[in-house]
N, C-alpha and C positions, 0 to 999 in steps of 0.2 A: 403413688403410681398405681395406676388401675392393674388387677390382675388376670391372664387369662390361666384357666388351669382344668385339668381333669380333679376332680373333688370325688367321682364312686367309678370303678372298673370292675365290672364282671365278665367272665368267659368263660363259656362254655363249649365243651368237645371241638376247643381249638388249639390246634397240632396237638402239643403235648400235654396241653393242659384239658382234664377231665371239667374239673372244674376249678376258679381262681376269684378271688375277689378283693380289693383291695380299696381302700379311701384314704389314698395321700393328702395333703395340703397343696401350698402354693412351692415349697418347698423343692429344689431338684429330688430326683429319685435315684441313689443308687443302687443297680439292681448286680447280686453278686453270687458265683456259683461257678461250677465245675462245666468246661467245655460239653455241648450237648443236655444241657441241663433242661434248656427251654426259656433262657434270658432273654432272645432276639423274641421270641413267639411274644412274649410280653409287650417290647415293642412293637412288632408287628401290627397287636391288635390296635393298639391305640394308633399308630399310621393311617387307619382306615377311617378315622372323626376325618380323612381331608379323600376328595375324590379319586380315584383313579383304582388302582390293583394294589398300594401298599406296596411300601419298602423294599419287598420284594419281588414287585413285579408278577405273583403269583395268580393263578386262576381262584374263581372262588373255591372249587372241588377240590384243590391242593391243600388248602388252611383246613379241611374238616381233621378231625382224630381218627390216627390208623388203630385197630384196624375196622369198626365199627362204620368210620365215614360215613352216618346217616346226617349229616349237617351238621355246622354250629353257630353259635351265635355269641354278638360281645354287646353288651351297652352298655353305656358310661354316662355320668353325667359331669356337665361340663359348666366355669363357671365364665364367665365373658363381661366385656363392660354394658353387655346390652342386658346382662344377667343369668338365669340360669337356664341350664337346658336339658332335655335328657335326650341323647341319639342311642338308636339300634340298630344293627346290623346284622346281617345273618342271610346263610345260605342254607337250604333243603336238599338236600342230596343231590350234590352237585350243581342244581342250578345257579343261575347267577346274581349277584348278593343283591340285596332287599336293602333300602333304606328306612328309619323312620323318624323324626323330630319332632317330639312332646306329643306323643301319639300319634302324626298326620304322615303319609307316605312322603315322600320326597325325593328328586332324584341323586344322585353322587354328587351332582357341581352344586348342589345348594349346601353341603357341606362347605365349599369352601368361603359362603357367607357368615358361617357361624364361629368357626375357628381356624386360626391358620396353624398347620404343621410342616414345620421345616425335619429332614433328615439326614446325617450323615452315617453311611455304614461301609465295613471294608472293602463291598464290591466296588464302592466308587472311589476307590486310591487310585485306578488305572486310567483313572478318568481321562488323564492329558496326554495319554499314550495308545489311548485307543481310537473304537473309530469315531464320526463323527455323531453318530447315534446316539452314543450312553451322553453328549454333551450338550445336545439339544434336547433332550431330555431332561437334565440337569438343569439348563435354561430357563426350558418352560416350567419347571418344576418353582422356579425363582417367581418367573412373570405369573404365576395362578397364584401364587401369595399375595400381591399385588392389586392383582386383575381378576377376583372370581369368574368372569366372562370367558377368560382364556380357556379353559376347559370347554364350553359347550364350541369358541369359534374351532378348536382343533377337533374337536369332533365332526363339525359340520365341514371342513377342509377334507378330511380324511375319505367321511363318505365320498364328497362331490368327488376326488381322485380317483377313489375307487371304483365307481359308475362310470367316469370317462376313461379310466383304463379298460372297462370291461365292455366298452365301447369299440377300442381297438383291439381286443382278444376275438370279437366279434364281426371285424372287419366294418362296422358299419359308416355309410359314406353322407350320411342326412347333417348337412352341416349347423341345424338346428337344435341337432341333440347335445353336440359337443358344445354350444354357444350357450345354452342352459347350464352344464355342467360349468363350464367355465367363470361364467358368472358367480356361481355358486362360490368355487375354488379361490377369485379375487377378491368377495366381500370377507370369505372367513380370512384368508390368507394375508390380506391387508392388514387385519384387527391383528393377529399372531403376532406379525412382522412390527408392529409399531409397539405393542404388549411390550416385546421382546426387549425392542430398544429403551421404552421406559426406562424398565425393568434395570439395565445394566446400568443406566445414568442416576438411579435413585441407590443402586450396588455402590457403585466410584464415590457419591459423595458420602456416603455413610461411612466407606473405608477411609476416606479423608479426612473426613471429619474426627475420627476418633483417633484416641491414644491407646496403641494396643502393640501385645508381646509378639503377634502374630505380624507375618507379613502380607503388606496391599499388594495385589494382584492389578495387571490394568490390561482390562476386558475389553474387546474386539468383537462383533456382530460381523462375518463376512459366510460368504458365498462358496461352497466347494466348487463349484465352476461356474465362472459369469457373473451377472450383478443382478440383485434384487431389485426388481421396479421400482420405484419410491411411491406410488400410487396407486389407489384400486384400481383405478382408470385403465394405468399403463401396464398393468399385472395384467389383468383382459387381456389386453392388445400382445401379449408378449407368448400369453396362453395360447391366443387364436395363430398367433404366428408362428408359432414354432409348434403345432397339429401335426404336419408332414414328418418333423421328425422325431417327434415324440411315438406318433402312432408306427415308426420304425424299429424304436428301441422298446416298445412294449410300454411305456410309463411316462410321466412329467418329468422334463428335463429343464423346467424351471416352476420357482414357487419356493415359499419357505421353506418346504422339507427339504432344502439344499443348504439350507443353514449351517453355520456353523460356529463354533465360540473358542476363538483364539485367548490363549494367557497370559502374562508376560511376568514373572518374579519385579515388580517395579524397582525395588531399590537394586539391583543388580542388573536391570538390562537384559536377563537370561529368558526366555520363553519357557514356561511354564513344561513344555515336556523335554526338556534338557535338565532340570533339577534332579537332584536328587530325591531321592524315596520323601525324606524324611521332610526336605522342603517343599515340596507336589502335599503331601497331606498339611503342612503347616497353610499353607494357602486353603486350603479346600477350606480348613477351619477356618480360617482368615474370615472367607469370603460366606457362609452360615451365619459367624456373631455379627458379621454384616449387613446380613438378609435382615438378622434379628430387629437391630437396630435402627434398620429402614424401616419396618413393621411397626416398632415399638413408636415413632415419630410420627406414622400413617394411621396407625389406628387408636395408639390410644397404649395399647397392650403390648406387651412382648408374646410373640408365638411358644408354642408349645415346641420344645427342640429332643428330635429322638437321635441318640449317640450312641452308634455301638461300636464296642470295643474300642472307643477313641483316648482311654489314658492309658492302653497300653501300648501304645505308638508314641508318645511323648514323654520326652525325657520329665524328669521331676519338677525342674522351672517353668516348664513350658505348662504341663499340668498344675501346676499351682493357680501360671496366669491363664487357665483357661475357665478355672472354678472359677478364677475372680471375677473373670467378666462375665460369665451364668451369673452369678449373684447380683452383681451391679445392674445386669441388664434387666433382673424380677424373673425371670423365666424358669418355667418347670421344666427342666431338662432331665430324660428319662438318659440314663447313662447306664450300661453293661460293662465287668471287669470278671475277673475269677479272683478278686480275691478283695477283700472289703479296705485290705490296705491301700489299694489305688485310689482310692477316696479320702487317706487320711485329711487329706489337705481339706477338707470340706467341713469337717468337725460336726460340729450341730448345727450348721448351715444345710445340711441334706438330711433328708429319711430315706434308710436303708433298709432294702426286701433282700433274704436270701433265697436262692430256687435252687432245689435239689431234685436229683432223681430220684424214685421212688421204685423206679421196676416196670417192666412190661412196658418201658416207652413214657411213662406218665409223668408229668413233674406237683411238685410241690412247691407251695409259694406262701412264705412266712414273711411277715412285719416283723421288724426288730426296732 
């Protein structure tokens, strides 16, 4: 099986790390340490080989080192079935982050050509209890592994939105201007919406397909009010006609930012935000070595998977069968614990880094 993996990580005056460098294998990573250490930072930086703001959703001026925050920077080299690569990234005092690939500038979504990252971290355990936001999110986070493209169509959605909102903040009445915008909003917004759906139908049969300790989820594409056009065509027409009320309420009151991603626990018939704690995150896992296994069938490779704090959420069987299918699946999964036992189960199937703190905010990052 072909592998994809980070093979060299350096980071520099990011968060807590002054400086860090490490050269794992193909091997999972368990990274292990005392609350506040700077385990997630580690993950963090690798989240950033894939487009968008990272794991944490953060600015690039938030990732520099306090208190100095003159910028920092990470680059890694990575290894893929197309072969090797080196990416950099980095921000200068607060501006906003820089890409590079084997020397050449490059935007954010050409990462998602190179390698794919999948994440799971504690902020999304709320995921099926919240609002519809952190799930289309979540979504599209699924469809860009899939659909490098999906990144640039949600960007060009976003703008057209935002110009034809600022259209009606504007009061403007030239029905030309909004026909532009509109257009704009139905070619990207088409591509999202069908991305989308791919995306959950290549999810379902991967969870179907497989034998696993986790439970299938059965994923629903629907609408917080009204129905999504099936057409670019009809997305137009739905845009243009619903102008009067939209330019009421201030915003698009159709389009795929109205999306939304129902769950349903499959073998119990329960919806996904009626479970329990403990079955809401068995799913989420569920529905990750899923993503993997779709990936791993579509390209070639298994993605790179960032895990934080997810074996200490799981009981001991559960964590057993979650190492098993990391290994089975080939993937380098970066995985956070406080304590290096949460990994027994992995033996010398993982390489293990301990992060400590060091004082004044700084962390330290040892191979073992």
């Amino acid at each position: 099986m072909t592998t994809a993996f980070v093979s060299r990580l350096t980071v520099s005056h990011f968060r807590s790390h002054k400086t860090a460098r490490l050269a794992p294998d193909a091997r999972p990573v368990a990274v292990f340490g005392p609350n506040g250490a700077g385990k997630t930072n580690i993950l963090e930086a690798v989240s950033l080989l894939s487009p968008g703001r990272g794991l944490r959703r953060a600015a690039a001026s938030d990732m520099a080192r306090r208190p100095e925050a003159l910028g920092w920077k990470m680059r890694a080299e990575v290894i893929t079935p197309e072969g090797h690569s080196e990416i950099e990234t980095w921000s200068d005092a607060g501006a906003a982050r820089q890409v590079r690939r084997d020397g050449k500038p490059v935007s954010q979504t050409a990462l998602g050509r190179t390698i794919r990252v999948l994440w799971l971290i504690p902020a999304m355990d709320r995921l099926w209890i919240e609002g519809a936001d952190g799930r289309r999110r979540f979504l599209d986070r699924i469809a860009l592994s899939f659909f490098p493209d999906h990144a640039d169509a949600a960007i060009e959605y976003e703008k057209a939105m935002r110009e034809r909102n600022r259209l009606f903040r504007d009061q403007v009445r030239d029905a030309a201007w909004y026909a532009a915008y509109e257009a704009q909003m139905a070619r990207a917004g088409h591509l999202l919406h069908v991305n989308r759906g791919a995306a959950l139908l290549r999810l379902q049969a991967a969870q179907d397909a497989a034998e696993t300790a986790f439970p299938t989820a059965d994923l629903t594409l629907m609408q917080t009010e009204g129905e999504m056009p099936e057409t670019e065509t009809d997305l137009r027409a739905a845009l243009a006609e619903s102008r009067f009320r939209d330019m009421a309420a201030g915003r698009a009151l159709v389009g795929p930012h109205r999306a939304d991603l129902s769950g349903v626990y499959a073998a119990k018939g329960v919806p996904a935000r009626d479970c329990s704690t403990g079955e809401q995150k068995a799913l989420l896992v569920s529905l990750i070595l899923a993503n993997g296994r779709a990936l791993l069938a579509q390209t070639g490779a298994p993605p790179i998977l960032l895990l934080d704090e997810v074996a200490a959420h799981l009981d001991p069987d559960r964590r057993a069968a979650l190492y098993d299918e990391i290994c089975t699946l080939g993937a380098q999964a970066w995985m956070t614990g406080t304590e290096r036992g949460l990994f027994d189960g992995l033996a010398d199937r993982a390489q293990y880094v301990r992060v400590r703190e060091t004082g004044a905010g700084q962390s330290e990052v040892c191979t073992l």
